[in-house]
C-alpha positions in Angstrom: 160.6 -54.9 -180.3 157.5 -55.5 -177.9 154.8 -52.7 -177.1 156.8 -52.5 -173.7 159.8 -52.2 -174.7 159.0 -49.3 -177.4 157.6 -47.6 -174.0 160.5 -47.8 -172.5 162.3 -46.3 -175.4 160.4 -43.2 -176.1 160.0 -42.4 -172.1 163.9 -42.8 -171.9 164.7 -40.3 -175.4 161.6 -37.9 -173.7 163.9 -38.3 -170.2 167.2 -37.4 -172.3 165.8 -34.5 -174.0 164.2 -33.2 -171.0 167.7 -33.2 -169.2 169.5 -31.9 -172.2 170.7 -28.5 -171.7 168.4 -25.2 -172.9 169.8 -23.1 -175.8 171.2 -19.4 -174.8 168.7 -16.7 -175.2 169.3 -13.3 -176.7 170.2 -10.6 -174.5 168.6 -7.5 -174.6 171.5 -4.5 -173.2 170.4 -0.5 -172.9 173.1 2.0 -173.4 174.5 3.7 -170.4 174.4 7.4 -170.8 177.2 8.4 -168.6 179.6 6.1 -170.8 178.8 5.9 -174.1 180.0 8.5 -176.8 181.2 9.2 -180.6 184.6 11.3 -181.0 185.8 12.4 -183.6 188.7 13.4 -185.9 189.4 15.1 -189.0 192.6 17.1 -190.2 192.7 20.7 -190.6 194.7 22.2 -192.8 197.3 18.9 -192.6 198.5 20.8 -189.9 196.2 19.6 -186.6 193.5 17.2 -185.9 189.9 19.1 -184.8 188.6 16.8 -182.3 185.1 16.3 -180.6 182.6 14.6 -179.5 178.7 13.7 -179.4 176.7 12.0 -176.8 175.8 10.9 -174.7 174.2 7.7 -176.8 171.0 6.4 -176.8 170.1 2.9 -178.1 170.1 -0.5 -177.3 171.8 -3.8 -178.0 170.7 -7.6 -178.2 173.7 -10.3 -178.4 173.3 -14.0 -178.9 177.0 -15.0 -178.1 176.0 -19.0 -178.4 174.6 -18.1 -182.3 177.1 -15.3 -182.8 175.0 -12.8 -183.9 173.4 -9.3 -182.8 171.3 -6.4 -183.0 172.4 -2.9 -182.3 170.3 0.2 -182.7 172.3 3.7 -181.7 171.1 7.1 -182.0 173.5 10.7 -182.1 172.2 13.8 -181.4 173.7 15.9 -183.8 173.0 19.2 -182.4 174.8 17.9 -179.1 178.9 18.0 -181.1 181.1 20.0 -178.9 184.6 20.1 -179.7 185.4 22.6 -176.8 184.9 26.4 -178.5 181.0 26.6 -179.1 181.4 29.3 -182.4 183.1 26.1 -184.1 180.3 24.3 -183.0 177.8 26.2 -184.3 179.6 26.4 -187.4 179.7 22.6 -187.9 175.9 22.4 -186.5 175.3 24.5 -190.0 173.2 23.4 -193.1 176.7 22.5 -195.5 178.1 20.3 -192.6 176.1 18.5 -190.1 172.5 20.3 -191.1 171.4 19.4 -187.4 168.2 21.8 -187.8 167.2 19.6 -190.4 168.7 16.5 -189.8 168.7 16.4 -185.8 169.4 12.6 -185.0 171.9 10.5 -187.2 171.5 6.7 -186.8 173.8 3.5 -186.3 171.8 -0.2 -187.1 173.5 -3.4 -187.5 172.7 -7.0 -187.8 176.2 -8.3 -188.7 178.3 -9.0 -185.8 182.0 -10.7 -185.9 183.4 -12.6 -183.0 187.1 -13.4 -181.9 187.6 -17.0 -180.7 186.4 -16.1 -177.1 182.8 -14.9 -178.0 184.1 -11.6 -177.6 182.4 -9.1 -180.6 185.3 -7.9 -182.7 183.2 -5.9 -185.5 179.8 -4.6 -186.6 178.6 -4.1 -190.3 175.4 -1.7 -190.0 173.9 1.2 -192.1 174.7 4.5 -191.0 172.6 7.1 -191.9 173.8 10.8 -191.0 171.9 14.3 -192.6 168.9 11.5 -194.1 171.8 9.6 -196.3 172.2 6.2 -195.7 175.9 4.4 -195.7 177.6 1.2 -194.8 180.1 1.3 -192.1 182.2 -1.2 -190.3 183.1 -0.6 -186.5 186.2 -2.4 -185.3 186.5 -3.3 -181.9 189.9 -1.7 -179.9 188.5 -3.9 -177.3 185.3 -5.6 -175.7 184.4 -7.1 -172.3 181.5 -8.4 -170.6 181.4 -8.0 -166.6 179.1 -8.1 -163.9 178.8 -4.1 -162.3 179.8 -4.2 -158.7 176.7 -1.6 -157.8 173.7 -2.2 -160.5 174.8 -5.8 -160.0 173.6 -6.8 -163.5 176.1 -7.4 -166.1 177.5 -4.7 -168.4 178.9 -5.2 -172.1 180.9 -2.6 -173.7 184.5 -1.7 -175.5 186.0 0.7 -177.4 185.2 0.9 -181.4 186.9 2.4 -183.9 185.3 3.5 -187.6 186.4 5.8 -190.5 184.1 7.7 -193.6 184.5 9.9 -196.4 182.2 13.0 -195.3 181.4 13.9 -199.0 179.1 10.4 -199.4 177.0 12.7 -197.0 177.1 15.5 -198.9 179.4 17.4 -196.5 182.0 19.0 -199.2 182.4 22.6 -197.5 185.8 22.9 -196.3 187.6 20.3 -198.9 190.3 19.7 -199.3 191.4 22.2 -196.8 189.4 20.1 -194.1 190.0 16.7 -194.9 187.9 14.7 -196.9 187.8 11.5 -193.5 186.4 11.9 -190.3 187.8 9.3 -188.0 185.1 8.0 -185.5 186.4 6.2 -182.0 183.4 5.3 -180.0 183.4 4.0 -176.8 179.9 1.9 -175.5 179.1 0.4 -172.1 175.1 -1.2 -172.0 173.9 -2.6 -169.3 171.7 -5.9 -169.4 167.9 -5.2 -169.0 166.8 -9.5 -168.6 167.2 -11.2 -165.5 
């Protein structure tokens, strides 16, 4: 192959991978306050199921759909439960159960992210970390969808996740086995896309 034609070459493979298509970025996704909470559920008695909830969230997301993987960071304020009659909640706000004086934020952070066959994300593995104790726990997705919001036109991601735990691995044994020993978690996230 001549000088020229080697030119030729290398100006047509700089020409192809100019044209070829840019990878997808990760994109960075902030909570929305006014749609993202934990409930809760544990049984009482094996009678009824004490319900309540925390939030509203705080945290943020990054999701590389293309390389199927993610980032999530979420924070619970756990002096904000309510379940609806504030002398429970001040009960469960005490030192044996939630210790929120002590232990005012519990954390949710994950690097392992599952996705269905459509890119949608179907789980999370992450360490969560409630009264300073540090646990792994898996959040499987009810549902997830990715839209573009009519009004902050800027696109939203969020779904509905579902999670359960043993509350003793916290150290939270008052109660047992009267209360029961799982607290079933159904969390329901909307974040909103902060890059162009």
């Amino acid at each position: 192959m001549n000088r020229l034609s080697l030119s030729a070459a290398l100006l047509g493979l700089i020409a192809l991978l100019g044209a070829a298509p840019a990878s997808a970025e990760p994109v960075a996704y902030a909570f929305d306050p006014s749609h993202s909470f934990v409930n809760f559920e544990i049984l009482h008695f094996d009678t009824a199921t004490v319900r309540g909830r925390f939030g509203p969230l705080s945290g943020d997301v990054v999701l590389d759909r293309e390389a199927r993987s993610g980032r999530v960071q979420l924070v619970v304020d756990t002096a904000g439960v309510s379940t609806g009659l504030p002398v429970l909640d001040a009960r469960i706000r005490q030192a044996d159960l939630l210790a929120a004086a002590d232990h005012p934020q519990a954390f949710f952070v994950a690097e392992r992210f599952e996705f269905d066959a459509q890119g949608r994300v179907s789980a999370v593995t992450g360490e969560f970390t409630l009264r300073g104790i540090g646990q792994p726990l898996r959040l499987v997705a009810q549902r997830f969808r990715c839209y573009t919001h009519p009004l902050l036109r800027r696109e939203v991601c969020g779904g509905d996740f579902e999670a359960e735990f043993l509350r003793s691995a916290f150290g939270m044994t008052f109660g047992l086995p009267f209360v029961a020993e799982t607290v079933r978690l159904k969390i329901q996230v909307e974040a909103v896309r902060q890059t162009p």
